[in-house]
C-alpha positions in Angstrom: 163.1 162.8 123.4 165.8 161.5 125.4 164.9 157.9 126.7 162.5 155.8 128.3 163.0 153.9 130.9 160.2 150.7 132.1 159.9 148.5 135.2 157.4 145.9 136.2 157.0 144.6 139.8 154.7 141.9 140.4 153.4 141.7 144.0 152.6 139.4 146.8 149.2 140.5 146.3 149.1 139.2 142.9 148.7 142.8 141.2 151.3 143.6 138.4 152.6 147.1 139.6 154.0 149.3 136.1 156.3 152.3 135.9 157.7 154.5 132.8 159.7 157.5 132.9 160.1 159.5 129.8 162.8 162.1 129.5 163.7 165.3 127.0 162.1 168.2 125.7 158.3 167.9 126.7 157.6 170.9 125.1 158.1 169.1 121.7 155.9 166.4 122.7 151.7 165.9 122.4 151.1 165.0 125.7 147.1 164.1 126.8 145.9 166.6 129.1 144.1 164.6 132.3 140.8 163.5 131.5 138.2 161.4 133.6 139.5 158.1 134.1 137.7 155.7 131.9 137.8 152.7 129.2 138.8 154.5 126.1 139.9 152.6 122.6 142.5 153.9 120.5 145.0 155.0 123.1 147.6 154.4 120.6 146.9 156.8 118.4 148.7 159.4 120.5 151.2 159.4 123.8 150.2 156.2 125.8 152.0 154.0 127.2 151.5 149.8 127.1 152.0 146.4 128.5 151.7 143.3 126.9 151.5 140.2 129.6 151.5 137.0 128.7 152.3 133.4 130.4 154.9 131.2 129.3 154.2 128.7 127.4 150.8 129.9 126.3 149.6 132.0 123.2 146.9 133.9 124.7 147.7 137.3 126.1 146.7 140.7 127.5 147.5 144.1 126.1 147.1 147.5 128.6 147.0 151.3 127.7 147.6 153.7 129.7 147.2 157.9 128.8 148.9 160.3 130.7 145.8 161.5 130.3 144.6 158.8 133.0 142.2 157.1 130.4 143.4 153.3 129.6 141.8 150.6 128.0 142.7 146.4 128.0 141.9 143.9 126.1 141.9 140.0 125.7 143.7 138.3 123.0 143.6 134.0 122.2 146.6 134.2 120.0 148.4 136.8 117.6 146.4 139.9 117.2 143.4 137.7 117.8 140.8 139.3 120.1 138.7 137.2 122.4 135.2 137.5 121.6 133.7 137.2 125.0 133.3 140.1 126.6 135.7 140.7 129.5 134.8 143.4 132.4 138.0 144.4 133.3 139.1 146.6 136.7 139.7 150.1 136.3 143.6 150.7 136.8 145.3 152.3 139.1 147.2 155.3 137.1 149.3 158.0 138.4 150.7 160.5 135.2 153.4 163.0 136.6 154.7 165.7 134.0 157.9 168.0 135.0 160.0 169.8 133.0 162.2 167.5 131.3 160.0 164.2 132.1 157.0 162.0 132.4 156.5 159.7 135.0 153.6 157.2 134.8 152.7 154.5 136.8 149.4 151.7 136.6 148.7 149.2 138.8 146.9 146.1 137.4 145.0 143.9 139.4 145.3 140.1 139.2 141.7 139.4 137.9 142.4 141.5 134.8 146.1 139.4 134.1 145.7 136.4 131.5 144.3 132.5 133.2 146.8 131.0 135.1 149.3 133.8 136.0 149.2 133.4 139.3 151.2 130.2 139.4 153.3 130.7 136.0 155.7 132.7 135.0 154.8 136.2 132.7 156.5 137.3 130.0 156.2 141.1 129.6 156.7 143.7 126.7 156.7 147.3 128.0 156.3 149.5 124.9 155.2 153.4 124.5 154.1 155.4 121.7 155.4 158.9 121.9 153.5 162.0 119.1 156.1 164.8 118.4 153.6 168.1 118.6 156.4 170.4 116.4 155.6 168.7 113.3 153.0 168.9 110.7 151.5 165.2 110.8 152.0 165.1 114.6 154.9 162.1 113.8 155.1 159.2 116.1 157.8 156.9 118.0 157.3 153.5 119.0 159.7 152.1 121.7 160.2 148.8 123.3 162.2 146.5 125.4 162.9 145.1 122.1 161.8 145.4 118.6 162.1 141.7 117.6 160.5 142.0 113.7 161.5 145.3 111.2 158.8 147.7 112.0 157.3 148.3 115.0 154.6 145.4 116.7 154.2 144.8 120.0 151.9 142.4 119.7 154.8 140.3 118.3 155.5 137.5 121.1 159.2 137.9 120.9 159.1 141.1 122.2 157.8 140.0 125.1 161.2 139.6 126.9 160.9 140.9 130.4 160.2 137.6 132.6 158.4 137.5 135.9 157.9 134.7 138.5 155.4 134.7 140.7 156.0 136.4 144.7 155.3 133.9 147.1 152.9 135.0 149.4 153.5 137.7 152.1 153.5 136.1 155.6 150.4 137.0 158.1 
């Protein structure tokens, strides 16, 4: 693998618009075939790709998967690695997975219910991460990438990694 590159639009409309593109040899890589999109846990485990969005200021934060696949999963969290216990129905979203020889493209749109209290009027701090599986080794090895890998191994959960900034669109005129 080659690179990775990440982008995050938020948009007028108050959904957070996601992008990766992942270049090199595919061939070497253990990439999900498509699947029917639904809520799936443990994502991680194998290519997928993740957001964690947060508000400044505030502790609590949201963490999204998305599969090439087009599963994804989300969940709520009050603090470090602590997950809310309520029960939170998020939206299904949006995911686009585009594999060509010598990249992977995938984009998610998330809509604003799903983002953590308050984002609308606050700023969001952002960690774009991926975790890539070789599939031309034994024990199917993985990568972890980041905007920034802010402790010495790998944890995106780690707020300090969260360095991509956001403030919010103002509305789109009528």
């Amino acid at each position: 693998m080659r690179s990775i590159e990440g982008c995050a639009t938020w948009r007028t409309d108050g959904h957070l618009e996601l992008a990766w593109c992942l270049r090199g040899d595919m061939a070497r890589l253990r990439i999900p075939e498509p699947r029917t999109p639904d809520c799936t846990d443990g994502l991680w485990q194998h290519t997928c790709f993740e957001a964690f969005v947060g508000v400044a200021g505030d502790a609590a934060y949201r963490e999204f998967n998305f599969s090439p696949s087009g599963q994804w999963a989300s969940y709520a969290f009050s603090g470090y690695r602590q997950r809310e216990t309520a029960i939170i129905a998020f939206t299904p979203p949006q995911i686009v997975a585009r594999l060509f020889a010598g990249r992977l493209e995938i984009e998610a749109i998330i809509a604003p219910l799903d983002l953590p209290p308050m984002a609308a009027t606050a700023r969001l701090q952002i960690a774009l991460a991926a975790v890539v599986e070789a599939a031309d080794t034994i024990d199917g090895c993985h990568s972890y990438w980041a905007l920034q890998h802010p402790a010495a191994l790998p944890d995106f959960h780690h707020r300090d990694g969260f360095t991509l900034e956001l403030s919010p669109s103002p509305p789109s005129p009528d």
